[in-house]
C-alpha positions in Angstrom: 3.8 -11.9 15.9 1.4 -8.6 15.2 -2.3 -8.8 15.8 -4.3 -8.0 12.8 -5.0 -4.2 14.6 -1.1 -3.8 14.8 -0.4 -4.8 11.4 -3.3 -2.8 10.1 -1.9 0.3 11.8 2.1 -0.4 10.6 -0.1 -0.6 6.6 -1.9 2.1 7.6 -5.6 0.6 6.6 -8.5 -0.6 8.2 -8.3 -3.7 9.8 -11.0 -5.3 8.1 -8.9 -4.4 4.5 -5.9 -6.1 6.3 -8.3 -9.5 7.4 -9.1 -9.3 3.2 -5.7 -9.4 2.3 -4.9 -12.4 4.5 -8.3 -14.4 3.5 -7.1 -14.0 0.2 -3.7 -14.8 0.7 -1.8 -11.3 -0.4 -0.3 -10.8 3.0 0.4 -14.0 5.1 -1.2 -15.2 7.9 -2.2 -17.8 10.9 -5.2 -18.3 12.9 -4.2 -18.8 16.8 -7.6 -20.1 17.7 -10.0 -17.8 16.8 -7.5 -14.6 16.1 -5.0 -14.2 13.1 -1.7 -13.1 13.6 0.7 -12.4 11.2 4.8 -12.0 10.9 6.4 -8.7 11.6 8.6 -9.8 8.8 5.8 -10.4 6.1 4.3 -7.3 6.9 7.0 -5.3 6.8 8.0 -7.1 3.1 4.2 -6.4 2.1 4.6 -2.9 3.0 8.0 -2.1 1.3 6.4 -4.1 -1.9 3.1 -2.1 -1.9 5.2 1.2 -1.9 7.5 0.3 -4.4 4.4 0.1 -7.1 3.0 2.9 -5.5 6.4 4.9 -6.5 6.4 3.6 -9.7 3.0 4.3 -10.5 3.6 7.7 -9.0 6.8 8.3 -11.4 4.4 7.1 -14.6 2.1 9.3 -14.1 4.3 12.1 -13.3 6.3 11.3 -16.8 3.0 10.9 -18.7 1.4 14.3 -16.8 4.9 15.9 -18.4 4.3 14.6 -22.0 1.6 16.0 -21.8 2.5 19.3 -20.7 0.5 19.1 -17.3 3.5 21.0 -15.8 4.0 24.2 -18.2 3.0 27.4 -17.2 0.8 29.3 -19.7 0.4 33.0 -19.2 -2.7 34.6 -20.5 -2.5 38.3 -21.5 -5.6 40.7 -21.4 
């Protein structure tokens, strides 16, 4: 079990983002008392599912940039 500092520093955000993400369910999560702690296993799925999209997004963009051209080299002659 991570405290919600520990898991915030594995997801590399701000603790209070992480506390959003288990109020509204994203990430999961259980209070012990007045302190949430959450699985070393659901963070670590969260993580590898967060940067999965991120790639993907990533590889859109980089395919869309190339469509586009965003990647040719234009020499301009005086």
């Amino acid at each position: 079990m991570l405290s919600t500092q520990a898991a915030a520093d594995i997801l590399n955000v701000s603790r209070q983002y992480l506390v959003r993400l288990v109020d509204t369910g994203e990430i999961a999560g259980e209070k012990v008392g007045s302190h949430r702690r959450l699985r070393a296993a659901d963070v670590a799925a969260f993580k590898a599912v967060r940067d999965a999209k991120r790639t993907s997004a990533l590889d859109r963009l980089s395919s869309l940039s190339e469509d586009a051209g965003g990647y040719e080299l234009e020499i301009k002659r005086r």
